[in-house]
C-alpha positions as CSV (number, residue, x, y, z in Angstrom):
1,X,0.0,0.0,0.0
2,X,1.7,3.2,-0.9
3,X,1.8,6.0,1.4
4,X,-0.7,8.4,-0.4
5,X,-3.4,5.9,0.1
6,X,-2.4,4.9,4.1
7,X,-2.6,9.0,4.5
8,X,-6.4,8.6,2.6
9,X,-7.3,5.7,4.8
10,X,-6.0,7.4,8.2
11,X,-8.0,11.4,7.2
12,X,-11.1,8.7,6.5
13,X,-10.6,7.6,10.1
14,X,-10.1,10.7,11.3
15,X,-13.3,12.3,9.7
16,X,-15.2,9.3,10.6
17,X,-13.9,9.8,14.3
18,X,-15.0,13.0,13.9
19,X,-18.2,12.9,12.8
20,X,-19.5,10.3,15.4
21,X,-17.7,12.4,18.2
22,X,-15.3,9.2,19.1
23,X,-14.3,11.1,22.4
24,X,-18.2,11.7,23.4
25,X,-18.7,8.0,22.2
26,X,-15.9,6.4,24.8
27,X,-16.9,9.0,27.7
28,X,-20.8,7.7,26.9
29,X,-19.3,4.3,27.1
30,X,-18.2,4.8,30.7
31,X,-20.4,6.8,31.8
32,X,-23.1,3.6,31.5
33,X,-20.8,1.4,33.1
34,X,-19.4,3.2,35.8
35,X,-23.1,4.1,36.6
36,X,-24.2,0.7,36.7
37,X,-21.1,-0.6,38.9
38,X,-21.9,2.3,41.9
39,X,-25.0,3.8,41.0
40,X,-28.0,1.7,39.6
41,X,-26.3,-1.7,40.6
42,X,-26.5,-1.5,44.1
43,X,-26.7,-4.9,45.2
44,X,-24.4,-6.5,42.9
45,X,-20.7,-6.8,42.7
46,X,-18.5,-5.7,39.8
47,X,-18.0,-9.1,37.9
48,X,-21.7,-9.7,37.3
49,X,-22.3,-6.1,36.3
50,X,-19.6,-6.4,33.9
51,X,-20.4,-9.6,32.6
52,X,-24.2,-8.8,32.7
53,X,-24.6,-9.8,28.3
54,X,-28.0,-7.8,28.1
55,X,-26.1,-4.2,29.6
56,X,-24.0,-4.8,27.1
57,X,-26.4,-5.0,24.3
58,X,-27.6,-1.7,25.6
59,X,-24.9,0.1,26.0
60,X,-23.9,-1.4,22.5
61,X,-27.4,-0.3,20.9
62,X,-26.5,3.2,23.0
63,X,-23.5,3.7,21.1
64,X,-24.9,2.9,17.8
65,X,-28.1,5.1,17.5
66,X,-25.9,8.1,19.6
67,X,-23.2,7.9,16.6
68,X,-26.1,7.8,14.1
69,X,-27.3,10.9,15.8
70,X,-24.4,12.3,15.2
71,X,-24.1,11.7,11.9
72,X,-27.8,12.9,10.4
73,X,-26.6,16.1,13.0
74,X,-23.9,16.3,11.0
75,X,-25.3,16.0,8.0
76,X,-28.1,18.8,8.4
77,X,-25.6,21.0,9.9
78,X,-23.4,21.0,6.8
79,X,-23.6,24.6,6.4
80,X,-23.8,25.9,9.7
81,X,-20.4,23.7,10.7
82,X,-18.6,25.5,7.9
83,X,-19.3,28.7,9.7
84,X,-19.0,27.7,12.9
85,X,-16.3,25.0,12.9
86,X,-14.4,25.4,9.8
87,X,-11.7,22.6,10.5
88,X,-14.1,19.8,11.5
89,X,-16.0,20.8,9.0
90,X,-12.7,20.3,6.8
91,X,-11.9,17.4,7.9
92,X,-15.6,15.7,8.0
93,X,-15.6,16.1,4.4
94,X,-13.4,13.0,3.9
95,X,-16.5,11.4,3.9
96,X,-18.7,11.8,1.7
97,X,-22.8,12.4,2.5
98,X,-23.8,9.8,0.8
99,X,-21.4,7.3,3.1
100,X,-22.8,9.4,6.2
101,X,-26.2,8.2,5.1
102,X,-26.1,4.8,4.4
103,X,-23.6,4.4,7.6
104,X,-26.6,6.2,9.4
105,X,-29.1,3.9,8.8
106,X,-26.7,0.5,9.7
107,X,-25.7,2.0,13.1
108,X,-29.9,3.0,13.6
109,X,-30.2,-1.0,12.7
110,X,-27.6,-2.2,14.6
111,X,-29.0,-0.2,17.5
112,X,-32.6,-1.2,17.2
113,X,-31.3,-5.3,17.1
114,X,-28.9,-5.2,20.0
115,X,-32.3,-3.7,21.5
116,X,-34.2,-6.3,20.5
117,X,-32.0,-9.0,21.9
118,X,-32.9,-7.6,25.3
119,X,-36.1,-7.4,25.0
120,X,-39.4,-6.3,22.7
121,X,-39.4,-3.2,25.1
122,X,-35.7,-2.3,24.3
123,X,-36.6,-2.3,20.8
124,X,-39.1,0.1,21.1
125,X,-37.4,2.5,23.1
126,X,-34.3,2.8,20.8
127,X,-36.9,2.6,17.9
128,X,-38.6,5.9,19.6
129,X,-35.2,7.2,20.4
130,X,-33.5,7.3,16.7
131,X,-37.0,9.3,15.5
132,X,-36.2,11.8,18.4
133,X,-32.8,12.3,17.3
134,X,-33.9,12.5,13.7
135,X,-36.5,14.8,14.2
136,X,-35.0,17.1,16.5
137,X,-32.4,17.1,13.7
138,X,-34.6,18.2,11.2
139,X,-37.5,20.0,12.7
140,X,-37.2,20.9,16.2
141,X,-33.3,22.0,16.2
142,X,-35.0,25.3,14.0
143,X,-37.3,26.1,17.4
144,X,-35.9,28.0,20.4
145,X,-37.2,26.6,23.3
146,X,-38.7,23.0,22.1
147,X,-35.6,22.3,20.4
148,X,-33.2,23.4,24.0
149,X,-35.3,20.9,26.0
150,X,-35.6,18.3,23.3
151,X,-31.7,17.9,22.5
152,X,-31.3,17.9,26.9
153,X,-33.8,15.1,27.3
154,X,-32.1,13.6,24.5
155,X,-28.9,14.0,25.9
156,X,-29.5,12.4,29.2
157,X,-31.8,9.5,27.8
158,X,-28.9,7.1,27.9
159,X,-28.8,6.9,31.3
160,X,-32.5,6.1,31.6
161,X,-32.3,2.8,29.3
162,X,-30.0,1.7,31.9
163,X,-31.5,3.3,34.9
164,X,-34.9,0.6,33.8
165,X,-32.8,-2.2,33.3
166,X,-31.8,-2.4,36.6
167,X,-34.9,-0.9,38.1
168,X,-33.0,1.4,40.8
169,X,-35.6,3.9,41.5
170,X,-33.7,6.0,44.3
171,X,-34.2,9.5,45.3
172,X,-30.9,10.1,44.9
173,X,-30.6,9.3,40.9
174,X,-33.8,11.0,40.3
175,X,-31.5,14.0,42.2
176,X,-28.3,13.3,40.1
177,X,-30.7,13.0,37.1
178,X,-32.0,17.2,37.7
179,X,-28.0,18.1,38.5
180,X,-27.3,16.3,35.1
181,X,-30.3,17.9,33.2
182,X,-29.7,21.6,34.0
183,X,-25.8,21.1,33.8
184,X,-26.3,20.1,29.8
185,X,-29.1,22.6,29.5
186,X,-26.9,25.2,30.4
187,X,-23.7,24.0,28.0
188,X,-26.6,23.9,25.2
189,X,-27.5,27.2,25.9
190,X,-23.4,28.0,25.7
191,X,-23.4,26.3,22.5
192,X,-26.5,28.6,20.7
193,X,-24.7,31.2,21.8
194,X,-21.3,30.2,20.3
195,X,-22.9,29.1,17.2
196,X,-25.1,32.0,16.4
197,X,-23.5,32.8,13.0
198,X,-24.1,29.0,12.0
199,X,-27.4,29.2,13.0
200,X,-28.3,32.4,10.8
201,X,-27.0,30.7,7.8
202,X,-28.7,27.8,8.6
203,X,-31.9,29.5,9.0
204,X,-32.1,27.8,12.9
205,X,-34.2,30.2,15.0
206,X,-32.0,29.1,18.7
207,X,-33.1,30.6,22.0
208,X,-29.8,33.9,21.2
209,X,-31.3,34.6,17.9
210,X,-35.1,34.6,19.4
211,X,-35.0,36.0,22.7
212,X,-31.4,37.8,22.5
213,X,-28.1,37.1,24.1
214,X,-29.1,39.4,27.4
215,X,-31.7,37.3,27.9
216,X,-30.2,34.0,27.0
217,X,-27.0,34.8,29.8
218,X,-30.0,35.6,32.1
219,X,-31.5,32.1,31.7
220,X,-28.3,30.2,32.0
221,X,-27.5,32.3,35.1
222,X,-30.8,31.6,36.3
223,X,-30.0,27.3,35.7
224,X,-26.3,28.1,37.6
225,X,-28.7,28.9,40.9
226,X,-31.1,26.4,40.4
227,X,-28.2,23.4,40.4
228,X,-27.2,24.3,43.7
229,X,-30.5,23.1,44.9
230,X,-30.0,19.4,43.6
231,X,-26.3,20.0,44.9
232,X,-27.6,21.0,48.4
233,X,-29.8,17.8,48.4
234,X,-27.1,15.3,47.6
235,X,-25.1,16.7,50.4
236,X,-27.6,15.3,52.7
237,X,-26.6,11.5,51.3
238,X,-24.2,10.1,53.4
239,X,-23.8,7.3,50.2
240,X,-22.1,10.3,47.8
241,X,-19.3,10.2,50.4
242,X,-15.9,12.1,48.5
243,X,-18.0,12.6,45.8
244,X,-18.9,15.5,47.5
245,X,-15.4,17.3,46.6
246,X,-16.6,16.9,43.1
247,X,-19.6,19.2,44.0
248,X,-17.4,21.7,45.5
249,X,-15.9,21.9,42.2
250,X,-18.6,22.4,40.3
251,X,-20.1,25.0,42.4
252,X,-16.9,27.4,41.5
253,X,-16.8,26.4,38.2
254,X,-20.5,27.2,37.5
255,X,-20.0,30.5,39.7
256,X,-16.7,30.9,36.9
257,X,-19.3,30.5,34.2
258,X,-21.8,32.5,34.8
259,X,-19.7,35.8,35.7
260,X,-17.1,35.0,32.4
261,X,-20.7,34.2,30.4
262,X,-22.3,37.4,31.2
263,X,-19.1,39.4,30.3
264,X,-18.0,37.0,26.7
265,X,-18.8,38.8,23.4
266,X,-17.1,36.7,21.5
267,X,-16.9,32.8,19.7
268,X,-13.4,31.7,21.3
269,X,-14.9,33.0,24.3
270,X,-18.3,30.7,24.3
271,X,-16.0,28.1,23.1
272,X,-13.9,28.2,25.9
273,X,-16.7,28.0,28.4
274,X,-18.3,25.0,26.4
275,X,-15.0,23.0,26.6
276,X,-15.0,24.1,30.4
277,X,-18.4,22.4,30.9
278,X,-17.3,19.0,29.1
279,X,-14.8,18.6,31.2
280,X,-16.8,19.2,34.1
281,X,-19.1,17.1,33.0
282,X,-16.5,14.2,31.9
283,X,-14.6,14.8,35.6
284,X,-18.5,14.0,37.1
285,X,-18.6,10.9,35.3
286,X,-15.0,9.6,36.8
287,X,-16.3,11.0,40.2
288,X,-18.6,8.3,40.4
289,X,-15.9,6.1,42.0
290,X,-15.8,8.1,44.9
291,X,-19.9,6.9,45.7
292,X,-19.7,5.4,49.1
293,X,-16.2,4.5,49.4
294,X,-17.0,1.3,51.5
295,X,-19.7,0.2,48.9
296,X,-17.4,-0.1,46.3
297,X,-14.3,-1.7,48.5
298,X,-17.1,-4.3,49.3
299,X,-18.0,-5.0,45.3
300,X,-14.2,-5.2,44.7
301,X,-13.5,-7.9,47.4
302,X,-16.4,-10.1,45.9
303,X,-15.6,-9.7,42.3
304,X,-12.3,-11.2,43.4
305,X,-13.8,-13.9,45.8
């Protein structure tokens, strides 16, 4: 193979990584698991968890309709990425639409199977899910406030697939679900407000463009206030233990947020508040290990029993 066509092969990797947001994909990936080991699992050890065949159809069929969401988002956002995100947008290009396309539909198919081999109900749900993504996508992206809640439930839907499969119906998930909710509502908002330019062009009327970017800091300033009731309430569970710390941290960092949002005018700016919240958000996910410390010493020592 000569080394023009290994340099073809390796951009088509790339854009393909790129357009199904590899990194999201892998922090999705243990975001499930680690949720199921110390949050939704709470009576089993690690080894069955792990080895549990239908959580791993789900998380498989997760994967696959999320990276088919990402690629019909890709693909309707064309334009608006050129503006908004000129190298992605670049380097997406490697592939062409019509690979996107059919690529989208075997990942939908893949997703609804691996559903179905847990269950008629799994099938369903995944089946209902891959509509939602498509049409927020294509009609409910274009409407301000429909379209912020739509892509947040979306977002966070994941979880719930998982959340049923174990049938873990605690207070405090239903707690970490509202922290979780208004956390990616606000980097959504972040996002409009980053990608307003993109959004003109595409003819997308977001909450900025609607309501105006006073009002739109106002709202996300308003969320910042409202986590720390969810964060106040999970203080009060002994079983968060040093996940507490994490809590801490996100208190500043929101508090960082919403002073540096109301002052940013421009893109870099939003950007660099976006990328803030995704770390914040990937540095929750890793906190899960610190869930009662004595909980998970206990699931260790039997998974090795």
């Amino acid at each position: 193979m000569s080394i023009l066509k290994v340099n073809t092969f390796l951009k088509k990797i790339f854009s393909l990584l790129s357009v199904i947001r590899g990194y999201n994909i892998l922090v999705l990936i243990a975001a499930q698991y680690l949720a199921a080991i110390f949050i939704f699992s709470d009576h089993k050890s690690v080894k069955p968890v792990l080895f549990d065949w239908h959580l791993l159809y789900l998380v498989i069929a997760t994967v696959a309709t999320v990276a088919a969401g990402y690629i019909i988002n890709n693909f309707y956002d064309k334009k608006s990425d050129q503006i908004n995100r000129p190298i992605k947008s670049n380097l997406d290009s490697y592939i062409k639409q019509e690979t996107k396309l059919s690529l989208y539909f075997t990942l939908n198919f893949i997703g609804f199977g691996f559903g179905w081999l847990v269950s008629w109900r799994a099938a369903f749900f995944f089946a209902i899910y891959i509509f939602g993504i498509w049409f927020y996508s294509h009609k409910l992206k274009k409407h301000p406030f429909i379209g912020l809640l739509s892509v947040t439930i979306l977002t966070i839907l994941p979880f719930f697939v998982v959340f049923v499969h174990f049938k873990n119906f605690s207070k405090v998930i239903f707690v970490h679900a509202i922290f979780l909710f208004l956390i990616i509502m606000i980097r959504e908002l972040i996002k409009n407000l980053e990608n307003i330019k993109g959004a003109i062009i595409n003819n997308y009327t977001t909450f900025p463009i609607k309501y105006g970017e006073k009002n739109t800091k106002k709202l996300i300033i308003l969320l910042m206030v409202l986590t720390l009731i969810p964060i106040g309430v999970l203080f009060y569970y002994p079983a968060i233990e040093y996940m507490k710390y994490y809590f801490y941290l996100a208190a500043l960092v929101l508090f960082f947020i919403g002073f540096y949002t109301w002052k940013a005018t421009k893109t870099n700016q939003y950007r660099l508040l976006h990328n803030i919240l995704k770390i914040l958000l990937l540095i929750g996910v890793f906190s899960l290990l610190f869930i009662d410390k004595s909980l998970i010493l206990d699931k260790v020592v039997i998974a090795l029993d």
